[in-house]
N, C-alpha and C positions, 0 to 999 in steps of 0.2 A: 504494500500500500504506500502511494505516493505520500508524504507530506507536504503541505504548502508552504513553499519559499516566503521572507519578508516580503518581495518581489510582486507577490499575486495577492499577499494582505493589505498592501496599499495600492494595489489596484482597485480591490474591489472598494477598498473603505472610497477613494474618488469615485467608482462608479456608483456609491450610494450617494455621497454629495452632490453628484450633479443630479440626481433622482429630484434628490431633496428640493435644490435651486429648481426645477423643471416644476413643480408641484404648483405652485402657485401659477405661474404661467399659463397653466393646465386651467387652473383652475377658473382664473380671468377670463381666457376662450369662452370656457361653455357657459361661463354668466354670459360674457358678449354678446355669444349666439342668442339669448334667450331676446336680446333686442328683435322685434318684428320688423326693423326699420333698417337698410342697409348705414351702417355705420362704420366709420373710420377715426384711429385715432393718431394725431400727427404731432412729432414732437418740437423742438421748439425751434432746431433747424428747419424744419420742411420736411423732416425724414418719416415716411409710414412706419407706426409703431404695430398697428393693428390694425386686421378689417374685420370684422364678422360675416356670417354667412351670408346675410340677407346683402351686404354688399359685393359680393364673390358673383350673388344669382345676379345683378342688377347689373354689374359690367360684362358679366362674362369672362374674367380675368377669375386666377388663380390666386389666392392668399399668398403662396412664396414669388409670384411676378408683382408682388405690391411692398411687401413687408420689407423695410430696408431700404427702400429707394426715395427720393426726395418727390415732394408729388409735383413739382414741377418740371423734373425731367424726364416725369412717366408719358407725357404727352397726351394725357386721358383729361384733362381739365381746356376746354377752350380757351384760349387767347382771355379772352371778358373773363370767365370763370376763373383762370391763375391769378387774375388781377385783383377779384375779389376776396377767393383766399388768402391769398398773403397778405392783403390789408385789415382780414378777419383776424390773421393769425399773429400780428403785430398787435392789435388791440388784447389779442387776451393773453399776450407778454406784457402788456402792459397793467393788464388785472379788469380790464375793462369789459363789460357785460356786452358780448352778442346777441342780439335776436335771431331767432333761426332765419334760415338764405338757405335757396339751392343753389347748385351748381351742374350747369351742362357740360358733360363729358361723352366720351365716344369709349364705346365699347368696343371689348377684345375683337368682332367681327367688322366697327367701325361705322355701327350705330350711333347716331346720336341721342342723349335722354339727359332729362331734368331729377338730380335727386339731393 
């Protein structure tokens, strides 16, 4: 019978810590999902932090073609639309209250739609 090396005991002990990290993650998702409304959350560069599902149906895009990219250089936000995101998303680095606003973007197939 083999014994396990130092080697493979802090393997695994990392591969429980990032379990651990992953856990919450997890967890934020499938609240997300529970939103009926396609939702996105962007952080303070511009960079997609999150989308939920209802936003996945609504572009046709993938959650890993979103997540990580700046939402200006995804090209899915119209000219007018970029314009008013980022002047939404500079108000509320500044703490200042948005009223909801859509935004026309063009889907994976290159549809256009208001959400």
């Amino acid at each position: 019978m083999k014994r396990k090396g130092s080697g493979e005991r802090v393997y695994s002990r990392k591969k429980r810590k990032i379990r651990k990290l992953e856990e919450p993650s997890r967890s934020f998702q499938a609240l997300f999902n529970l939103i009926p409304d396609p939702a996105v959350v962007i952080g303070a560069k511009g960079e997609i932090l999150a989308v939920n599902d209802g936003a996945e149906k609504l572009t046709g895009l993938r959650r890993e073609e979103l997540v990580g990219k700046n939402f200006l250089r995804t090209e899915i936000l119209t000219a007018e639309s970029a314009s008013i995101a980022t002047k939404n998303l500079a108000k509320r680095m500044m703490g200042l209250p948005i009223p909801a606003y859509e935004l026309e973007f063009c889907t994976g197939n290159g549809e256009k739609r208001w959400g």
